[in-house]
PyMOL commands that place a pseudoatom at each C-alpha (Angstrom):
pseudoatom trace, name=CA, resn=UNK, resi=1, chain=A, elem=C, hetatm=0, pos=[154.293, 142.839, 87.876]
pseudoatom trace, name=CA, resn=UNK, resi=2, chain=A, elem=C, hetatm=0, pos=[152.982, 145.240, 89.956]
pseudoatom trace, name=CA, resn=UNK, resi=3, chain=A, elem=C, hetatm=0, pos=[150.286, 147.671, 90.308]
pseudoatom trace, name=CA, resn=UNK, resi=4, chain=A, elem=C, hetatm=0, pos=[150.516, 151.442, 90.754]
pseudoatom trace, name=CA, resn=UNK, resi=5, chain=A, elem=C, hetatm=0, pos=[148.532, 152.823, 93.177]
pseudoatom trace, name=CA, resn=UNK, resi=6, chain=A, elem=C, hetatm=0, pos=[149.872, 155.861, 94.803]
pseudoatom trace, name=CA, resn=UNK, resi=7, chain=A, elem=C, hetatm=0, pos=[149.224, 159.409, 93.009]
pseudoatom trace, name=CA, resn=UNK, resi=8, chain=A, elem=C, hetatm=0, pos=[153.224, 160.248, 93.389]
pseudoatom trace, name=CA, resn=UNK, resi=9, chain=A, elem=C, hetatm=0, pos=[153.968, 157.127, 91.174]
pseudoatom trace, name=CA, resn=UNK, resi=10, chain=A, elem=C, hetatm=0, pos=[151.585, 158.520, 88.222]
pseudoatom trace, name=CA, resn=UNK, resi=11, chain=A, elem=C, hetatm=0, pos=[153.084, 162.077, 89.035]
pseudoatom trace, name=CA, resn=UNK, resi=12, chain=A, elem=C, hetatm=0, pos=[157.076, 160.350, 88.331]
pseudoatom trace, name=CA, resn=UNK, resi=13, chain=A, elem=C, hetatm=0, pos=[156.033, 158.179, 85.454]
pseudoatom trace, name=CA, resn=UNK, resi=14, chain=A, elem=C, hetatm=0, pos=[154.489, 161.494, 83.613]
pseudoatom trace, name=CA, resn=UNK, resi=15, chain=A, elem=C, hetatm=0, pos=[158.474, 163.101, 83.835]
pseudoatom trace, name=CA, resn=UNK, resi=16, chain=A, elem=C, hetatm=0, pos=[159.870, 159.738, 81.951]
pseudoatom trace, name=CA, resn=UNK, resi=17, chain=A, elem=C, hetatm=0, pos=[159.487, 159.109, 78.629]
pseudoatom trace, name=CA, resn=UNK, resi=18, chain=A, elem=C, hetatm=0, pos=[156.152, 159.537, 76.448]
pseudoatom trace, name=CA, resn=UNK, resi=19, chain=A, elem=C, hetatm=0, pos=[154.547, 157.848, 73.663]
pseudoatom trace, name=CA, resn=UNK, resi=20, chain=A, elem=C, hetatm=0, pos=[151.496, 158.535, 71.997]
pseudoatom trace, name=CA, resn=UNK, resi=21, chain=A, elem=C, hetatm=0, pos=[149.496, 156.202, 69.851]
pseudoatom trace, name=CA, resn=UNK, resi=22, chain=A, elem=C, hetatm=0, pos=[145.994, 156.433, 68.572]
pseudoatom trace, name=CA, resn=UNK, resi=23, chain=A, elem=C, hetatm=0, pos=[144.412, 154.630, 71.294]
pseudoatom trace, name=CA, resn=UNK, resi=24, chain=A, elem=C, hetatm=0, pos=[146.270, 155.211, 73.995]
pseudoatom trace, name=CA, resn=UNK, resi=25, chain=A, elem=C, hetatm=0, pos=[149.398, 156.904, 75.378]
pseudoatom trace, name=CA, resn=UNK, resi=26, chain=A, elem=C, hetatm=0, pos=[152.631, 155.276, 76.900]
pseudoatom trace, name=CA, resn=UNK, resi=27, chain=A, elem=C, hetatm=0, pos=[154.374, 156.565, 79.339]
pseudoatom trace, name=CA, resn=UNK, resi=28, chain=A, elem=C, hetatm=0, pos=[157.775, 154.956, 80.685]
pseudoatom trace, name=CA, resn=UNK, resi=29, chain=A, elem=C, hetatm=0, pos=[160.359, 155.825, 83.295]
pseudoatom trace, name=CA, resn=UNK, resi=30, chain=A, elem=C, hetatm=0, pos=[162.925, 153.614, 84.720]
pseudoatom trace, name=CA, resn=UNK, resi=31, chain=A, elem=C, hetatm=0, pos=[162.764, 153.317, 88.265]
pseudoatom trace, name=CA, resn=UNK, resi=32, chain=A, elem=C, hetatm=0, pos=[166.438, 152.990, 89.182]
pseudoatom trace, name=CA, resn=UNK, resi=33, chain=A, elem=C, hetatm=0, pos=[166.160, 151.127, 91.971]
pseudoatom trace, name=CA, resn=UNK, resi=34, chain=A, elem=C, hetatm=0, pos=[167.178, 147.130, 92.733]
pseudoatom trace, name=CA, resn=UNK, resi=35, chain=A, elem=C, hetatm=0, pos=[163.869, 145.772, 91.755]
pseudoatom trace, name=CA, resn=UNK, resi=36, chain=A, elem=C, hetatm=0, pos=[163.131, 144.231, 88.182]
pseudoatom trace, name=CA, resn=UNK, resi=37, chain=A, elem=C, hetatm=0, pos=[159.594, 143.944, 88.998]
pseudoatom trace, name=CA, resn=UNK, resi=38, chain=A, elem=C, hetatm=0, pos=[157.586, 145.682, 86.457]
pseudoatom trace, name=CA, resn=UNK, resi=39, chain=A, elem=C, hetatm=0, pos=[155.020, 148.621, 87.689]
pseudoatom trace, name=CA, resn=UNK, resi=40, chain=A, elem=C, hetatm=0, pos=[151.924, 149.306, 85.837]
pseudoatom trace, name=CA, resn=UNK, resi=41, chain=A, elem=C, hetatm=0, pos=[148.971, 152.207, 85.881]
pseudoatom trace, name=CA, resn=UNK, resi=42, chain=A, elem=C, hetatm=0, pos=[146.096, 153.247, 83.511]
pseudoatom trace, name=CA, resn=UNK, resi=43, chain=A, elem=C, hetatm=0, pos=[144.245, 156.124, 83.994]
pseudoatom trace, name=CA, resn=UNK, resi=44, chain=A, elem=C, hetatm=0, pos=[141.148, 157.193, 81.898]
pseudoatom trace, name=CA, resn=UNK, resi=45, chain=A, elem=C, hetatm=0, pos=[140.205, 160.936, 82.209]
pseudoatom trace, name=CA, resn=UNK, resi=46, chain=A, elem=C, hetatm=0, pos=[136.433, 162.029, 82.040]
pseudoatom trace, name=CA, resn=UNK, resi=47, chain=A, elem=C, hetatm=0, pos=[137.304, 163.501, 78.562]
pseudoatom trace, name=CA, resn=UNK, resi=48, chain=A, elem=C, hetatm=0, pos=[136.757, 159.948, 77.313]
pseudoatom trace, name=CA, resn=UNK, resi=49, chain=A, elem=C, hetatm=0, pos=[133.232, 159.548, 78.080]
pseudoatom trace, name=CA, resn=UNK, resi=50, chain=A, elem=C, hetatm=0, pos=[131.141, 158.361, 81.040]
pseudoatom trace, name=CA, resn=UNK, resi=51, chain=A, elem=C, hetatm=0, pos=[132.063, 155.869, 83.734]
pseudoatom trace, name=CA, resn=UNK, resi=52, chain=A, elem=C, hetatm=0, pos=[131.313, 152.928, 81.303]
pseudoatom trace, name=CA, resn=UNK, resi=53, chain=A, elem=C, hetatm=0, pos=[133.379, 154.199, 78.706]
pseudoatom trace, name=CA, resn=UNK, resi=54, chain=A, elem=C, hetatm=0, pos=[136.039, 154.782, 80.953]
pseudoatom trace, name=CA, resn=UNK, resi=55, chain=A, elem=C, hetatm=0, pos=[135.623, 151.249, 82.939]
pseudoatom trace, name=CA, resn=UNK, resi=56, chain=A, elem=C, hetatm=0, pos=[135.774, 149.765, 79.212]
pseudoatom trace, name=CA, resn=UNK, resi=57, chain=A, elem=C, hetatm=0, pos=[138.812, 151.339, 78.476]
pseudoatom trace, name=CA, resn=UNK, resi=58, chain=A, elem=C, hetatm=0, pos=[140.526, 150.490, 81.320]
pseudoatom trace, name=CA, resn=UNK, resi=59, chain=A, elem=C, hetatm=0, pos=[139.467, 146.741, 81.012]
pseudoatom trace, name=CA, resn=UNK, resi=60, chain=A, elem=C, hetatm=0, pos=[140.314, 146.603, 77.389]
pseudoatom trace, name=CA, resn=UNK, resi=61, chain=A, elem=C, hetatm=0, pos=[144.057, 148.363, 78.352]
pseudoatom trace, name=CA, resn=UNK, resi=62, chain=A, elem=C, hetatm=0, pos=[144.014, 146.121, 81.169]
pseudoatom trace, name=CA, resn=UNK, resi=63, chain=A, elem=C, hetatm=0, pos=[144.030, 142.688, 78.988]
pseudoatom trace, name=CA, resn=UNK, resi=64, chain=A, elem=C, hetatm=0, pos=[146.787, 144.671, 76.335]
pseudoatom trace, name=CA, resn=UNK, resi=65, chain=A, elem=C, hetatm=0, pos=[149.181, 144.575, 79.269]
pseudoatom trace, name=CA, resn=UNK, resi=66, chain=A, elem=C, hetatm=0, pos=[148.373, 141.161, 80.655]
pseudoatom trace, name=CA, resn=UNK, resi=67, chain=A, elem=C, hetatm=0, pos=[149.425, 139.712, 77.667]
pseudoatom trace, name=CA, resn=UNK, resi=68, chain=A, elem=C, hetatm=0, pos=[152.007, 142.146, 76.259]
pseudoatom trace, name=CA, resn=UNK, resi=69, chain=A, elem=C, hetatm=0, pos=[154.035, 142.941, 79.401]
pseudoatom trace, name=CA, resn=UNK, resi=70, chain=A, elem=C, hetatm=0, pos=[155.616, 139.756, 80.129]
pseudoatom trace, name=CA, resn=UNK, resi=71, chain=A, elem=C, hetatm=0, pos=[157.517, 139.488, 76.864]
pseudoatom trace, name=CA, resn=UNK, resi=72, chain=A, elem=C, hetatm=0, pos=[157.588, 143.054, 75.862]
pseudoatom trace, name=CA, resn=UNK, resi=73, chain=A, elem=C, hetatm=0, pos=[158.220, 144.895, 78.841]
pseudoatom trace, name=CA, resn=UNK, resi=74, chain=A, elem=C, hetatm=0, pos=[160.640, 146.963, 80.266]
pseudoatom trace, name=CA, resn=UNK, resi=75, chain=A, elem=C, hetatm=0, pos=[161.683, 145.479, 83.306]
pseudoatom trace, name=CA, resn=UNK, resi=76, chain=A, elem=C, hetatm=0, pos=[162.642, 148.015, 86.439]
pseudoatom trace, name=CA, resn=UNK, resi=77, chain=A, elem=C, hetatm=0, pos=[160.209, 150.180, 84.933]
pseudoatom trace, name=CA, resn=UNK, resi=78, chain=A, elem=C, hetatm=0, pos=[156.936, 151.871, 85.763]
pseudoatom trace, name=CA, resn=UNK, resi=79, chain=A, elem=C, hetatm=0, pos=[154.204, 152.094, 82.449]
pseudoatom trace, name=CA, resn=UNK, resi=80, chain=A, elem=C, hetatm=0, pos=[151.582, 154.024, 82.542]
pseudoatom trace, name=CA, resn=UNK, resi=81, chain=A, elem=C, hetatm=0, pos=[148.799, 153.512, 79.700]
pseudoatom trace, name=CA, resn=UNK, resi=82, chain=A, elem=C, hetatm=0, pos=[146.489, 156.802, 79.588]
pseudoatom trace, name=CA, resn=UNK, resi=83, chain=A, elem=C, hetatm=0, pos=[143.409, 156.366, 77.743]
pseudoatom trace, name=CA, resn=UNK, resi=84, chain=A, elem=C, hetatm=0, pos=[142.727, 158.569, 74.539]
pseudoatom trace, name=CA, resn=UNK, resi=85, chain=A, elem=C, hetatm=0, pos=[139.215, 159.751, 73.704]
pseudoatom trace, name=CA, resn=UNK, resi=86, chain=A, elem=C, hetatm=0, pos=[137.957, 156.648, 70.553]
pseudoatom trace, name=CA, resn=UNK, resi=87, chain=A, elem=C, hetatm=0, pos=[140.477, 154.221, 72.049]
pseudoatom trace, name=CA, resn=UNK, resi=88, chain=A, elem=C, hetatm=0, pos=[137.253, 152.067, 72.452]
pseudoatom trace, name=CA, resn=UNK, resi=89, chain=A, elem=C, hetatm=0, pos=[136.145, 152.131, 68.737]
pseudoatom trace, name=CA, resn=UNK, resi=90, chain=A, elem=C, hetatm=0, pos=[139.902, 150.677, 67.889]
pseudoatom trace, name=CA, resn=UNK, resi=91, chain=A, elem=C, hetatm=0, pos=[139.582, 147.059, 67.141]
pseudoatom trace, name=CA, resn=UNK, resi=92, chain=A, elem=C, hetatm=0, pos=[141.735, 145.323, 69.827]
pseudoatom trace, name=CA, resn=UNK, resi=93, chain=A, elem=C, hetatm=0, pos=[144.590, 143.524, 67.682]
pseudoatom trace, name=CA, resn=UNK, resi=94, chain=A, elem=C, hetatm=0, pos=[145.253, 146.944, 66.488]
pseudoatom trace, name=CA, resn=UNK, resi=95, chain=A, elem=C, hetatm=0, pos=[145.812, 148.051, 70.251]
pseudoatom trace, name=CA, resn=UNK, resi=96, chain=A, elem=C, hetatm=0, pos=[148.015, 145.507, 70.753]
pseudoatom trace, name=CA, resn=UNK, resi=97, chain=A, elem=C, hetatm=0, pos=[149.926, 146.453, 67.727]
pseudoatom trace, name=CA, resn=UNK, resi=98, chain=A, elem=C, hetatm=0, pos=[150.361, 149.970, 68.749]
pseudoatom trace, name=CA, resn=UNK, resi=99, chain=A, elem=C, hetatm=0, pos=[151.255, 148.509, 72.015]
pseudoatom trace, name=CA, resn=UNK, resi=100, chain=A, elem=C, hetatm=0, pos=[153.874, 146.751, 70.624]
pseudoatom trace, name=CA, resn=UNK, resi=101, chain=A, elem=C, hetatm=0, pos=[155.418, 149.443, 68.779]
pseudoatom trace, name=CA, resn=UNK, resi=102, chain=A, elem=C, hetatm=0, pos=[155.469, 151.701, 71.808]
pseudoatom trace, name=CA, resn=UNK, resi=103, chain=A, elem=C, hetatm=0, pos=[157.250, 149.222, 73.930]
pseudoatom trace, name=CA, resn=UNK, resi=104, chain=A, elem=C, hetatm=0, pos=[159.496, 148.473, 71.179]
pseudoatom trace, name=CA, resn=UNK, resi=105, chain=A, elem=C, hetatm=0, pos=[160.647, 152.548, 70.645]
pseudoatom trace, name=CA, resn=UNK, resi=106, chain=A, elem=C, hetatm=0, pos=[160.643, 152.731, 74.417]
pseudoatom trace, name=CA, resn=UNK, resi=107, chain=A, elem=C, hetatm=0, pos=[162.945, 150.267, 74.751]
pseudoatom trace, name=CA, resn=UNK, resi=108, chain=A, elem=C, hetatm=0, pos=[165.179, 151.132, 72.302]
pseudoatom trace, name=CA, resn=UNK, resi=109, chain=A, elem=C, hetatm=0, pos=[165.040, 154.836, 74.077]
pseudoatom trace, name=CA, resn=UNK, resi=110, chain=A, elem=C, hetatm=0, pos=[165.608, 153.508, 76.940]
pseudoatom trace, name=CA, resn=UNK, resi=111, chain=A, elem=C, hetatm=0, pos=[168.577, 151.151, 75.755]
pseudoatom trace, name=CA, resn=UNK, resi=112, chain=A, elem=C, hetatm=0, pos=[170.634, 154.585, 74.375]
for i in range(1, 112): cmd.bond("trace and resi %d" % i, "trace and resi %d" % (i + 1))
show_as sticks, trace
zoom trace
């Protein structure tokens, strides 16, 4: 798995596919190239709340992925988790969960 980095990797995952949950939204897009390595990004806008709010988020979507990705994942594709405003009052199975579902309809979107 792989990190994104680079602002033109955020700007191609936001033209794939998009799925909003409570917490958080999902964004997908298949990279087409040869590589089955897995990208991932999370970004948390100022609209969530101050830099510790934010660095929260981004820890808490952080841990979602480490253990979700592996199994659930799409592989050859970027994900990009964007941080919703009360993502942090969520209790964190229920992340998962709607973590879960999302890569679950993604990859069924994706499989079509």
């Amino acid at each position: 798995m792989r990190t994104l980095s680079k602002r033109s990797e955020f700007l191609a995952a936001n033209r794939g596919l998009r799925f909003p949950m409570p917490g958080f939204v999902l964004l997908v897009r298949q990279r087409g190239d040869a590589d089955d390595a897995m990208g991932i990004g999370y970004t948390v806008s100022k609209k969530v709340g101050n830099a510790v709010t934010r660095n929260r988020m981004k820890r808490r979507l952080r841990e979602l992925c480490r253990a979700a990705l592996p199994e659930s994942g799409i592989s050859g594709a970027d994900h990009v988790l964007i941080g919703r405003p009360g993502g942090n009052d969520i209790v964190f199975a229920e992340l998962g969960e709607q973590l879960d579902s999302a890569l679950t309809r993604a990859a069924k979107k994706l499989a079509r």
